[in-house]
C-alpha positions in Angstrom: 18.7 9.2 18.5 14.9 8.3 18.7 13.5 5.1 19.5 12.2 5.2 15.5 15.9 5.8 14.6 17.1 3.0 16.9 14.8 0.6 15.3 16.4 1.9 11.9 20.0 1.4 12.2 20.3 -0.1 8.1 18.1 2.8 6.9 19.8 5.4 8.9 23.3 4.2 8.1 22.1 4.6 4.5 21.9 8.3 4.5 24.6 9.4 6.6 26.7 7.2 3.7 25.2 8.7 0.8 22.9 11.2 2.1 23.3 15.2 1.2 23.8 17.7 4.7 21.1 20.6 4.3 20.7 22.9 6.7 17.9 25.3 7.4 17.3 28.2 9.6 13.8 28.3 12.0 10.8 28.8 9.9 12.1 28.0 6.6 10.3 25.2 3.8 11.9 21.8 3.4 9.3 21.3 0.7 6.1 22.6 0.1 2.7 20.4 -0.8 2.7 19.7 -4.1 5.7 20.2 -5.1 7.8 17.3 -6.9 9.1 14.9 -4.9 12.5 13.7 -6.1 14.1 13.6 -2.3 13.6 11.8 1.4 14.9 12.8 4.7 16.1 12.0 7.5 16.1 15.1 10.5 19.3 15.2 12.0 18.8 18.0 14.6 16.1 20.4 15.0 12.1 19.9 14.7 9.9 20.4 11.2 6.3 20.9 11.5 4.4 18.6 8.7 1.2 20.3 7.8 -1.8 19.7 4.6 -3.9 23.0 3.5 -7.5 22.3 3.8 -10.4 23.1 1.3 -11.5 25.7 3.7 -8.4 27.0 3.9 -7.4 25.9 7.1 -4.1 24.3 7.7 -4.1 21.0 9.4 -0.9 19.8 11.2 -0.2 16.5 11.2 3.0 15.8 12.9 6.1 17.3 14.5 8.9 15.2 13.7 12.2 15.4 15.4 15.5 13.3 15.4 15.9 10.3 14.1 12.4 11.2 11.8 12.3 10.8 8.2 10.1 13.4 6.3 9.0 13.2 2.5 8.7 9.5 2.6 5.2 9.0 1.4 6.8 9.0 -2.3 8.7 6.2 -2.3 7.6 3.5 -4.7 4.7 5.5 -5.8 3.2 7.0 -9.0 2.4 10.3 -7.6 5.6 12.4 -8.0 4.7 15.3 -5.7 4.5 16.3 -2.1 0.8 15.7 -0.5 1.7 17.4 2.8 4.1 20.7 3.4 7.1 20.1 5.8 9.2 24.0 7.8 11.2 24.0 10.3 10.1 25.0 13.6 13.4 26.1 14.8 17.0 25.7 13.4 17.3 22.2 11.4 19.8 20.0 9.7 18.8 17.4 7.5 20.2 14.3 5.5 18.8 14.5 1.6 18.8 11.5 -0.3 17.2 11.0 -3.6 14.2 9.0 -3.9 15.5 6.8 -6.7 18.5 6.1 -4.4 16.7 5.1 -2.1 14.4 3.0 -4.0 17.5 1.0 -5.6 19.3 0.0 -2.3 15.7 -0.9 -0.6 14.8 -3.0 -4.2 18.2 -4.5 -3.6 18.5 -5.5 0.1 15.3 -6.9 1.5 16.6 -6.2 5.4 16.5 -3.1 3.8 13.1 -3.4 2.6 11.9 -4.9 5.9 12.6 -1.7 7.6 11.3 0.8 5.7 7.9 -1.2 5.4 8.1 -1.3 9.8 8.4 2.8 9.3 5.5 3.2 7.0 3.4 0.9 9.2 4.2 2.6 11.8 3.2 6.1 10.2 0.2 4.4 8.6 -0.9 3.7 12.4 0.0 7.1 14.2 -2.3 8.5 11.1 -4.9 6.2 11.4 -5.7 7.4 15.2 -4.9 11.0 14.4 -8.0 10.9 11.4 -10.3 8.4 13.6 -9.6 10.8 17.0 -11.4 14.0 14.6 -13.6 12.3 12.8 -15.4 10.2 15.6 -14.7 12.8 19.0 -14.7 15.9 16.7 -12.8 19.3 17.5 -12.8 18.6 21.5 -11.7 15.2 20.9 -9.2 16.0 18.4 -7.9 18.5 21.0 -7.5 15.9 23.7 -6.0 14.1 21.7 -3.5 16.1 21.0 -3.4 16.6 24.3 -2.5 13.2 25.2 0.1 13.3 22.2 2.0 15.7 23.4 2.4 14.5 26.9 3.5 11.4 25.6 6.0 12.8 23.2 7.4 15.2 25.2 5.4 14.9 29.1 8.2 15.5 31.8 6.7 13.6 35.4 7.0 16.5 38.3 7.2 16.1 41.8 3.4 16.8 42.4 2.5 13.8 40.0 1.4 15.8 37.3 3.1 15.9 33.6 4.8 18.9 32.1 4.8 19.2 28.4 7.7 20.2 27.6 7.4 22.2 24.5 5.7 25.5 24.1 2.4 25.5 22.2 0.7 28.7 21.3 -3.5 28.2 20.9 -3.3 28.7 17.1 -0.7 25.5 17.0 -3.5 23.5 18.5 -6.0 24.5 16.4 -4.0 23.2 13.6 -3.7 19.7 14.8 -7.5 20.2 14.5 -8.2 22.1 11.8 -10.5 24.5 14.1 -9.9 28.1 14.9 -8.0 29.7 18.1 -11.4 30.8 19.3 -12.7 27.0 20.2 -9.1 26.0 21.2 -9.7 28.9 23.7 -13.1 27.6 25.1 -12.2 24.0 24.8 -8.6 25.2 27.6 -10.6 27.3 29.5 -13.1 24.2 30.7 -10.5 22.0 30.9 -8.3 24.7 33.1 -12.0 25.2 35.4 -11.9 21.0 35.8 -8.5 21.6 37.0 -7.3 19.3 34.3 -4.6 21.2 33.2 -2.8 24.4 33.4 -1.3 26.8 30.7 1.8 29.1 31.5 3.4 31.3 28.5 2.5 28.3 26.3 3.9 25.7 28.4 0.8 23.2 29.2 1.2 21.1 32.6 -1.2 18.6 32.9 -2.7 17.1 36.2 -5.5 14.7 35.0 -4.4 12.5 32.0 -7.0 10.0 33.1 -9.5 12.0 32.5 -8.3 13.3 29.0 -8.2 9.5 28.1 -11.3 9.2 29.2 -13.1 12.1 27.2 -11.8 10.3 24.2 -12.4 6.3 24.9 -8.7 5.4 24.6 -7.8 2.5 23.2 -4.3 2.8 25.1 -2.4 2.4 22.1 1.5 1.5 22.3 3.2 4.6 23.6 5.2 4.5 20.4 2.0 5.3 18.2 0.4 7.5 20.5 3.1 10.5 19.8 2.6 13.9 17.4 6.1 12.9 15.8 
């Protein structure tokens, strides 16, 4: 169980009561953007990638979320009825489904309830909030970085040497989706960072050696480690 799931023991207790087992095989659609939005869930197992279609036609990741993550939340006590963001399964996945009007009735009726699931949407209003100001002030380099620094806080493993493996294979068109760029500059953007000796890339896993330097290419504000993540 995650630390977001730990901090969510009412919520979670909620869906494995009443919550609906669904299970999906890698690379299949939980829901798709735009799509109406009558269900929330909560990722048992597995890993689903949460991703928006751009107006250029690019698609622009937003998240992995894991264990313990809920997905399809954004339409709980709202007017708009359908999906804003697309979420598929990166590898095999099982999920707890509960309706959104369940939902809605237990958290209108139990304000511990109510308490927690605004602390979860804060804490995705947050993790958004750097993600949009990382590309929109450092652009496609910074954006990078920052994913960068995401993922080796998410998933960084410490080595012996000092430096951080990120444990979880990345091909270059992934990152360009947390970006919205192309391979190409994802490419270029490695490539200077593998000449500084910032980082190395083996068969997608990325190990880096300089996260000082990463943070500093991007001014971090050395955010809470819990809102600096790509879940």
């Amino acid at each position: 169980m995650t630390e977001q799931s730990s901090n969510s023991q009412g919520i979670y207790a909620l869906f494995e009561q009443f919550g609906a087992n669904l299970k999906l095989e890698k690379d299949r659609s939980v829901f798709l953007e735009g799509q109406s939005a009558e269900d929330v869930y909560l990722i048992k197992t597995g890993t689903v990638r949460i991703s928006k279609d751009t107006e250029s036609g690019k698609i622009l990741t937003l998240r992995i979320s894991g264990n313990g993550s809920f997905i399809g939340e954004a339409s709980i006590f709202c007017d708009t009825i359908y999906h804003s963001v697309s979420a598929n399964t990166i590898e095999p996945t099982e999920l707890l489904v509960l309706s959104r009007a369940t939902l809605e009735k237990y958290l209108s009726e139990c304000s511990s309830l109510m308490m927690e699931w605004i602390q979860i949407m804060q804490t995705h209003n947050l993790k958004n909030e750097t993600r949009f100001r990382d590309l929109l002030l450092h652009g496609k380099k910074g954006a990078l970085i920052s994913t960068l620094i995401r993922l080796t806080n998410t998933y960084g493993v410490k080595q012996t040497d000092g430096s951080i493996l990120i444990n979880h294979a990345m091909t270059n068109q992934e990152l360009a989706n947390f970006c919205a760029t192309s391979r190409e500059v994802v490419n270029r953007i490695l490539n200077d960072l593998k000449k500084k000796n910032v980082l190395s890339l083996d068969k997608g896993m990325i190990t880096i050696y300089d996260l000082p330097f990463l943070r500093t290419e991007v001014e971090c504000d050395n955010c809470p480690l819990h809102i600096c993540r790509i879940d």
